[in-house]
C-alpha positions in Angstrom: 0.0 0.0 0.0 1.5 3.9 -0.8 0.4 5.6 1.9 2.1 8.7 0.9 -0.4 8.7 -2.2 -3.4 9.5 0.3 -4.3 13.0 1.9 -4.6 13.0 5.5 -8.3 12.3 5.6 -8.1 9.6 2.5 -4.8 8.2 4.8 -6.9 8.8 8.3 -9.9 6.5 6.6 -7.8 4.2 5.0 -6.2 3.4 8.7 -9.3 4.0 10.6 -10.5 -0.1 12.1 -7.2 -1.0 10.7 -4.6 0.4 13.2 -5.3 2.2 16.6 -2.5 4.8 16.5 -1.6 7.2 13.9 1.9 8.1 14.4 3.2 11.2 12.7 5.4 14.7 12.9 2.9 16.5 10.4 1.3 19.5 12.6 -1.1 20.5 10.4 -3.0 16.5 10.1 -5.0 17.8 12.6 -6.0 20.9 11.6 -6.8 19.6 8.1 -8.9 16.5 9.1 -11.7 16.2 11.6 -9.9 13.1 13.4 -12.8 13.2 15.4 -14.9 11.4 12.6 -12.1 8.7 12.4 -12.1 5.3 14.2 -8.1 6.0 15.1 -6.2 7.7 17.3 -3.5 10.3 16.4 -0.2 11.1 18.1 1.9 14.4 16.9 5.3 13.9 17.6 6.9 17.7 17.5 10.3 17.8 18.0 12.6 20.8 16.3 13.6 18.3 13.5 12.4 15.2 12.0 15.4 13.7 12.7 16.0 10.4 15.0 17.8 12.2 17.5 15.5 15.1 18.1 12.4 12.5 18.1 14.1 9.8 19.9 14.4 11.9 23.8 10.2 12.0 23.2 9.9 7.9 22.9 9.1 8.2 27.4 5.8 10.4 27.0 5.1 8.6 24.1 4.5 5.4 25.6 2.5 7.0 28.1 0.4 8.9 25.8 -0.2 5.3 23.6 -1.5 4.1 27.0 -3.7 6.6 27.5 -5.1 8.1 23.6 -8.7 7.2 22.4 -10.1 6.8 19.2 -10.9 10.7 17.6 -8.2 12.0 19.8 -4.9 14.0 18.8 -2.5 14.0 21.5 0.8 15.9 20.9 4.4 15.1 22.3 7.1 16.7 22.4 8.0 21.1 22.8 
């Protein structure tokens, strides 16, 4: 499957019943979908780079935030 051929709602309906989490560094996802209408959770990872070692200090408060995020949610971690 090419995810990276969908827009964030196709992508968010396309995952929805099929995963729990949406993982992701794009801001805007949720600003440009209603998530809420979705079956899957979303988790913003914001970090000053999208690089592994400015997202890897976030991995604690994201395992508590995958403990703890519902379906429609966004949760952010990071700055």
């Amino acid at each position: 499957m090419r995810w990276a051929s969908y827009n964030n709602g196709a992508l968010l309906a396309v995952a929805s019943g099929k995963f729990d989490v949406l993982l992701t560094t794009d801001q805007r996802l949720s600003y440009q979908s209603n998530v809420s209408n979705f079956a899957i959770a979303v988790v913003v990872l914001v970090a000053r780079r999208n690089k592994l070692e400015f997202l890897v200090p976030l991995v604690p408060e994201l395992k508590k935030v995958l403990g703890q995020v519902k379906p429609g949610e966004v949760r952010r971690v990071g700055i």
